[in-house]
C-alpha positions as CSV (number, residue, x, y, z in Angstrom):
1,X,11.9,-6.8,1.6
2,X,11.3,-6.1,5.0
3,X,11.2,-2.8,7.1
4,X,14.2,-3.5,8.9
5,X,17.7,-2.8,7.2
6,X,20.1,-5.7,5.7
7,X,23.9,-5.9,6.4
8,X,24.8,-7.6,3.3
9,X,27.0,-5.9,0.6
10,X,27.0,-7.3,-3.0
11,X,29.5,-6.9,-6.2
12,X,28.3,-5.5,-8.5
13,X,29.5,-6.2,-12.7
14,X,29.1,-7.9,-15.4
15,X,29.5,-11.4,-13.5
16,X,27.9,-9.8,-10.2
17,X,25.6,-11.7,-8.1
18,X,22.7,-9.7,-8.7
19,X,21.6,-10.8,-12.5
20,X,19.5,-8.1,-13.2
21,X,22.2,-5.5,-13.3
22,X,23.5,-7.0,-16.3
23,X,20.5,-5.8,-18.8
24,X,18.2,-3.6,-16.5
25,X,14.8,-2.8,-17.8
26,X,14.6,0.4,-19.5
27,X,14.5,3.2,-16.9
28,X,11.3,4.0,-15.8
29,X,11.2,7.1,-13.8
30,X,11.4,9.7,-16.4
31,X,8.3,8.9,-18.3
32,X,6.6,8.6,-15.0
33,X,7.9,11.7,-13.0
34,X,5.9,14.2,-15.3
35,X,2.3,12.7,-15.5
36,X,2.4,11.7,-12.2
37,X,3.9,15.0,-11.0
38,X,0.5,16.0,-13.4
39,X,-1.9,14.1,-11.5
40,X,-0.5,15.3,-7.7
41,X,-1.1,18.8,-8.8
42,X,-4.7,18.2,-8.7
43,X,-4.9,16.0,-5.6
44,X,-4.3,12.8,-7.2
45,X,-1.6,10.4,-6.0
46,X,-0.4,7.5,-7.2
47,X,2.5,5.2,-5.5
48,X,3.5,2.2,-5.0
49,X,2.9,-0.6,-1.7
50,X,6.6,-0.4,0.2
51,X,9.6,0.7,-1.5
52,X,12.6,-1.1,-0.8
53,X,12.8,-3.8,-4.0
54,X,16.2,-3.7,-5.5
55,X,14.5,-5.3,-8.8
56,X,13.6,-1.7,-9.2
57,X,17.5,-1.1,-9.6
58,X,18.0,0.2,-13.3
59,X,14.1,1.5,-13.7
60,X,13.5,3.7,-10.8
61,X,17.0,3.6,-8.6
62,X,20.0,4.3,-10.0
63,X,22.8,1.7,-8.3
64,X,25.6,3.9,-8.5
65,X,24.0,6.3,-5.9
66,X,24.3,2.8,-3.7
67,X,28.0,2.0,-3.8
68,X,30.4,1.4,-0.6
69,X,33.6,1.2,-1.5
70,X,32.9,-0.1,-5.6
71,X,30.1,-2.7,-3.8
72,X,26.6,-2.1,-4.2
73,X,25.7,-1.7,-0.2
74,X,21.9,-3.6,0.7
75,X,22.5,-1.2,4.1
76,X,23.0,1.9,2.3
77,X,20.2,1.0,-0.2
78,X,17.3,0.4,2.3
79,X,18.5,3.0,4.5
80,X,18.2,5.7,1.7
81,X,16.3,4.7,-1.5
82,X,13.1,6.7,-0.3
83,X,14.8,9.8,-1.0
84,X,15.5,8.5,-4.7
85,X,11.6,7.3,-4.8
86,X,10.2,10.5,-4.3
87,X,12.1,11.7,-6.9
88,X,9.3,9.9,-8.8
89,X,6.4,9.0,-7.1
90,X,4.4,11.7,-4.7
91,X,2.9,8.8,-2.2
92,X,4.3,5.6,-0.7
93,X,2.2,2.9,1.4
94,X,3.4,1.5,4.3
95,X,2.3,-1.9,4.6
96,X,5.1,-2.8,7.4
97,X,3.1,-0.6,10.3
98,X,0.3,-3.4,10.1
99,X,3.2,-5.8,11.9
100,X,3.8,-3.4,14.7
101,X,3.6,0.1,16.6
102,X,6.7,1.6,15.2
103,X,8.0,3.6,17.7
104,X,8.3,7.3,18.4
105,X,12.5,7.2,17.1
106,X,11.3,5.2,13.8
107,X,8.9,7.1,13.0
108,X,11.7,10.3,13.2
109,X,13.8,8.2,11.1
110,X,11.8,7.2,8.4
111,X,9.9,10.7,8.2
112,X,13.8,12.6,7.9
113,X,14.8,9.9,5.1
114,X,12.4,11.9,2.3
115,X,11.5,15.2,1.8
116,X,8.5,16.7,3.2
117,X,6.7,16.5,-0.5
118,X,6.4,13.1,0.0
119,X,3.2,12.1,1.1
120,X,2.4,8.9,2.9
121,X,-0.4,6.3,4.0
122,X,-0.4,3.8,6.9
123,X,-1.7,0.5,7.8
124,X,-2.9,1.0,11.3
125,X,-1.4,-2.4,12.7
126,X,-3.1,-5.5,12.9
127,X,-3.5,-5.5,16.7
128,X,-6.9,-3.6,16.7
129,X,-8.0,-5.0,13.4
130,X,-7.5,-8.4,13.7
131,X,-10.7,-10.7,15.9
132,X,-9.0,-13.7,16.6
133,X,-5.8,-14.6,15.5
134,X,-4.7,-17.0,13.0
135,X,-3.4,-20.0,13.6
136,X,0.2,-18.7,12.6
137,X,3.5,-19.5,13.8
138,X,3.3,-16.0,13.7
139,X,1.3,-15.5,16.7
140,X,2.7,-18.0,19.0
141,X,0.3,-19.6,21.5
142,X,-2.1,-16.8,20.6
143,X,-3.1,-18.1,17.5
144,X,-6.6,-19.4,17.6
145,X,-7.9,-16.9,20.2
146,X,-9.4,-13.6,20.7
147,X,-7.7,-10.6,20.3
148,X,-8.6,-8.3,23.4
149,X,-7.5,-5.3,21.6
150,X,-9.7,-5.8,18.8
151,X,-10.6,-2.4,17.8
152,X,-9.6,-0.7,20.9
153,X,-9.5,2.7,20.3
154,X,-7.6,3.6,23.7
155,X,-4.3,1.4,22.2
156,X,-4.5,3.1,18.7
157,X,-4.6,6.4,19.8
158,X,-1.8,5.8,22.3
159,X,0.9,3.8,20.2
160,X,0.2,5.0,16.8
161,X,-2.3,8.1,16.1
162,X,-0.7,10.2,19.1
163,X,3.1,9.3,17.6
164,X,1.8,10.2,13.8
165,X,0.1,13.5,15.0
166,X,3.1,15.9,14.3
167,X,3.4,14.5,10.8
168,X,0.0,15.1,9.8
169,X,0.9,17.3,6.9
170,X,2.3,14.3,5.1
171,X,-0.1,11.7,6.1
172,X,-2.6,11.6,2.8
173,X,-4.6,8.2,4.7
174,X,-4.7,5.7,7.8
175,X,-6.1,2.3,6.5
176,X,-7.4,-0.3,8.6
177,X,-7.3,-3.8,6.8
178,X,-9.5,-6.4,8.3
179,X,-8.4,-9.5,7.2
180,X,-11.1,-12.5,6.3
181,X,-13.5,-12.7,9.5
182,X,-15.1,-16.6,9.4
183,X,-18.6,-16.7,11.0
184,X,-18.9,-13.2,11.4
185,X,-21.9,-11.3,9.7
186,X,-21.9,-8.1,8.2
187,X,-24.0,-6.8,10.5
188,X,-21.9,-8.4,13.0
189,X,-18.9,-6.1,12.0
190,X,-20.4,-2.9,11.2
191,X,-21.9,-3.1,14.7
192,X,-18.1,-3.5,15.8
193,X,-17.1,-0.7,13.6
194,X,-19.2,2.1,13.9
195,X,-18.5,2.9,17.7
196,X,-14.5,2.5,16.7
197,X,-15.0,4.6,13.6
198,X,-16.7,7.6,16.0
199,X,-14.1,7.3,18.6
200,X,-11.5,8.5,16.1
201,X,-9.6,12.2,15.7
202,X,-10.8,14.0,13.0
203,X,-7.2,15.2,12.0
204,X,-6.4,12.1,9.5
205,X,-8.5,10.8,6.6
206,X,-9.5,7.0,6.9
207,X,-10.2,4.4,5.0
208,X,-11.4,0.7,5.5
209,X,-10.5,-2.6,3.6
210,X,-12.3,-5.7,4.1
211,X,-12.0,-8.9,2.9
212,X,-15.2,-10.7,3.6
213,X,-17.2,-10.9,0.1
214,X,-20.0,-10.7,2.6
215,X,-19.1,-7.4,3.9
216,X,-19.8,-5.4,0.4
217,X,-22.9,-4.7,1.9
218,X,-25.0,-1.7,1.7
219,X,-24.9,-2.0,5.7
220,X,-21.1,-1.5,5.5
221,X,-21.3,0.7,2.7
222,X,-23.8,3.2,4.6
223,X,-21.4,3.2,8.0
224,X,-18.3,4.3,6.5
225,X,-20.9,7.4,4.5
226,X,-22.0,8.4,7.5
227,X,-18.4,9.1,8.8
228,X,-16.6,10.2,5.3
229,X,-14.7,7.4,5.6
230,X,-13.5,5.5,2.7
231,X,-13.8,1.9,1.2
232,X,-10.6,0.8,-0.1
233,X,-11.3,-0.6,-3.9
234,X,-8.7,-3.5,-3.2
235,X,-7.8,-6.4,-5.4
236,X,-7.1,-9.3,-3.4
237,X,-8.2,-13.1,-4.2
238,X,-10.6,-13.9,-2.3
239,X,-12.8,-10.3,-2.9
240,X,-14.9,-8.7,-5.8
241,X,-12.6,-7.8,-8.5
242,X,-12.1,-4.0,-9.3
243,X,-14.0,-3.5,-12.5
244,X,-17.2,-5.0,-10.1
245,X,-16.1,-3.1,-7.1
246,X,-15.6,-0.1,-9.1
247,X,-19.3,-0.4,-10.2
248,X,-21.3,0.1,-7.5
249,X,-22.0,4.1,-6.5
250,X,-22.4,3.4,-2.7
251,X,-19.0,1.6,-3.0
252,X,-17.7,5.4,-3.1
253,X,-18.0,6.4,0.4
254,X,-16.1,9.6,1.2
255,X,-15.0,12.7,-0.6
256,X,-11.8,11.2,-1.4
257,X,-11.2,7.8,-3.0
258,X,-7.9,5.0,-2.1
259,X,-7.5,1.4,-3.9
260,X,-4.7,-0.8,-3.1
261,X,-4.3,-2.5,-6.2
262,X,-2.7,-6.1,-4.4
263,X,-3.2,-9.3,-6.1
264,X,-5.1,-11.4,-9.0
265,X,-8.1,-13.4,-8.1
266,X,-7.5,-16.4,-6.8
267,X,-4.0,-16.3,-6.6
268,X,-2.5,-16.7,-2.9
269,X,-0.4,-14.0,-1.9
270,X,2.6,-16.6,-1.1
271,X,1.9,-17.6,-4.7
272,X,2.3,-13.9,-6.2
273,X,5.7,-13.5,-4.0
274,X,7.3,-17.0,-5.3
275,X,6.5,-16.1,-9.0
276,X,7.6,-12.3,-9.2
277,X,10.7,-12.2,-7.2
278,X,12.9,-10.1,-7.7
279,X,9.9,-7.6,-8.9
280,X,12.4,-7.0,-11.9
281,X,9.5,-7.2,-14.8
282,X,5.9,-7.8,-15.6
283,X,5.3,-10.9,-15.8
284,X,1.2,-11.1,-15.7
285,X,-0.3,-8.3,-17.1
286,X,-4.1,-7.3,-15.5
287,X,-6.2,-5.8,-18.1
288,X,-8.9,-5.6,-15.6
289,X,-7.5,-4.1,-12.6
290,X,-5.4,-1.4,-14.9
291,X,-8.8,-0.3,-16.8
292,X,-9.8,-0.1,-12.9
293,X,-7.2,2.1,-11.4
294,X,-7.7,4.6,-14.8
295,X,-11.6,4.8,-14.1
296,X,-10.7,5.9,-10.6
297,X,-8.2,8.6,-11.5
298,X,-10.9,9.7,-14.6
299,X,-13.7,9.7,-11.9
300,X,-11.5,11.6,-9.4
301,X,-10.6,14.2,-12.1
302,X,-14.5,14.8,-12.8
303,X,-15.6,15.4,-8.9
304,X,-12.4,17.3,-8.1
305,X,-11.8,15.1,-5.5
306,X,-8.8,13.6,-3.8
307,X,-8.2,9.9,-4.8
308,X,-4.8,8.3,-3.2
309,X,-3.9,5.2,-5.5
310,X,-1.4,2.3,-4.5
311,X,0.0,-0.8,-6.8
312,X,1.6,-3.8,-5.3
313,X,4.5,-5.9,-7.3
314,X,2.3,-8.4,-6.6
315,X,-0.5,-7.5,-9.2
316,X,1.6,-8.0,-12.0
317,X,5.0,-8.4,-11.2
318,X,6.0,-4.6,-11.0
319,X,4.6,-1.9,-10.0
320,X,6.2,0.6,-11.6
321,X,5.3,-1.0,-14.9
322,X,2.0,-1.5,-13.7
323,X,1.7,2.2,-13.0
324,X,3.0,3.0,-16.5
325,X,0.8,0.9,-18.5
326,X,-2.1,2.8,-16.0
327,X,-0.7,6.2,-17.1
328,X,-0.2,5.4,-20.8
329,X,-3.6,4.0,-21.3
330,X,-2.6,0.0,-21.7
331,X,-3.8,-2.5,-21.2
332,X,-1.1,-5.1,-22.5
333,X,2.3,-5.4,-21.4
């Protein structure tokens, strides 16, 4: 789903058009709202990447609450559903800022659509972490060239740390995700990084993903120390998996910890989407990457230290199950 709110209205019964009304999963916020509630107590969140999946219907929203007129309203849905998902989970990622600078008037919106116990992380957006852009329909004519705003600290602070500022309170994380960087060495990036990384205010926790195998580097490791910022244990297809990320002690950079649990190795991330839509079930359970996620929330509880843990649909199929099975101590579906 994306950030911006859909006009379509659907029926809703036993012959409605949206099948998985008919024999929802069994509800999953209950079981989750207490050990998660548990966990937040002592600094450690856990959420999910976005929130606006109407596969979730039946396990963490309740459709009802959704109804125009008898018809399940898409519009009412996106427009509200945060409210009902920190009912259950204490964090949320927003993935959709990477796309854009959301402006002053979204920002209001979204912000006054949850209650301030909600607690939230950001993708800065792509336009100061991205070298040269793809080439994307996406990008238009600019694919293919250098980005002149490439970790331009001027532009960040203007269009997106200056508009965040008065919600600091509820602002766990920024994360910068730099996508694959061909032909550019490690020491190529952190010498990028490093003057970017000093230039920021000191009033939000950071955190940095990369997705170079070459960048797990003590070099890179070593920068974001020196700063207290953190490396984001991400599972992504083209990276080290978790369980090998996980085991490296300069891999823990900060005095907080944050892993975006995303995707299985070596799947594509149009592959993920085409095989889990409607995100209604787990359909590939990830023994690996849930033993991960646990060892991060057992290490966190050890150091007393904050650790701000995300789950993508496109791990397993559903992140809400995902989290479960995490919480419970599974590692089977």
């Amino acid at each position: 789903m994306t950030c911006q709110g859909a006009e379509k209205e659907t029926q809703v019964g036993h012959q409605g058009l949206l099948p998985f009304f008919d024999q929802p999963e069994p509800p999953l916020a209950r079981p989750l709202q207490r050990p998660l509630r548990d966990l937040a107590a002592h600094n450690i969140l856990i959420g999910a990447s976005s929130w606006k999946y109407e596969g979730w219907l039946g396990q963490i929203y309740t459709p009802e609450r959704y109804f125009v007129r008898g018809r399940f309203s898409r519009r009412k849905f996106e427009a509200e559903c945060l409210a009902e998902y920190a009912e259950t989970f204490p964090i949320v990622c927003g993935d959709f800022s990477f796309y854009q600078f959301p402006t002053p008037e979204f920002w209001a919106r979204l912000f006054a659509s949850a209650p301030p116990s909600l607690m939230f992380a950001f993708k800065a957006p792509e336009m100061v972490t991205v070298k040269r852009w793809p080439r994307h329909a996406r990008y238009g004519e600019a694919g293919g060239h250098a980005n002149e705003f490439f970790l331009h600290s001027g532009v960040l602070q203007a269009e997106f740390l200056d508009r965040l500022a008065r919600y600091e309170r509820q602002i766990a994380v920024l994360i910068f995700e730099f996508g694959a960087m061909p032909h550019t060495s490690v020491q190529e990036f952190v010498a990028d990084l490093e003057p970017f990384l000093d230039a920021l205010p000191a009033r939000f926790r950071y955190a940095v993903e990369v997705r170079n195998r070459e960048f797990f580097d003590p070099l890179y490791f070593d920068a974001l120390r020196a700063r207290n910022v953190a490396h984001v244990f991400n599972a992504w297809s083209r990276v080290p998996e978790l369980p090998e990320q996980i085991a490296r002690p300069e891999a823990f950079t900060a005095d907080f910890a944050v892993s975006r649990a995303l995707l299985r190795a070596g799947r594509a991330y149009e592959a993920a989407v085409e095989k889990f839509q409607p995100y209604s079930r787990i359909q590939d359970p990830n023994p690996g990457a849930r033993r991960s996620l646990k060892a991060l929330i057992e290490r966190a509880q050890r150091n007393k230290q904050p650790a701000f843990l995300f789950v993508n649909n496109r791990l397993e199929g559903n992140a809400p199950g995902t989290i479960q099975a995490v919480l419970s101590g599974g590692e089977e579906a």
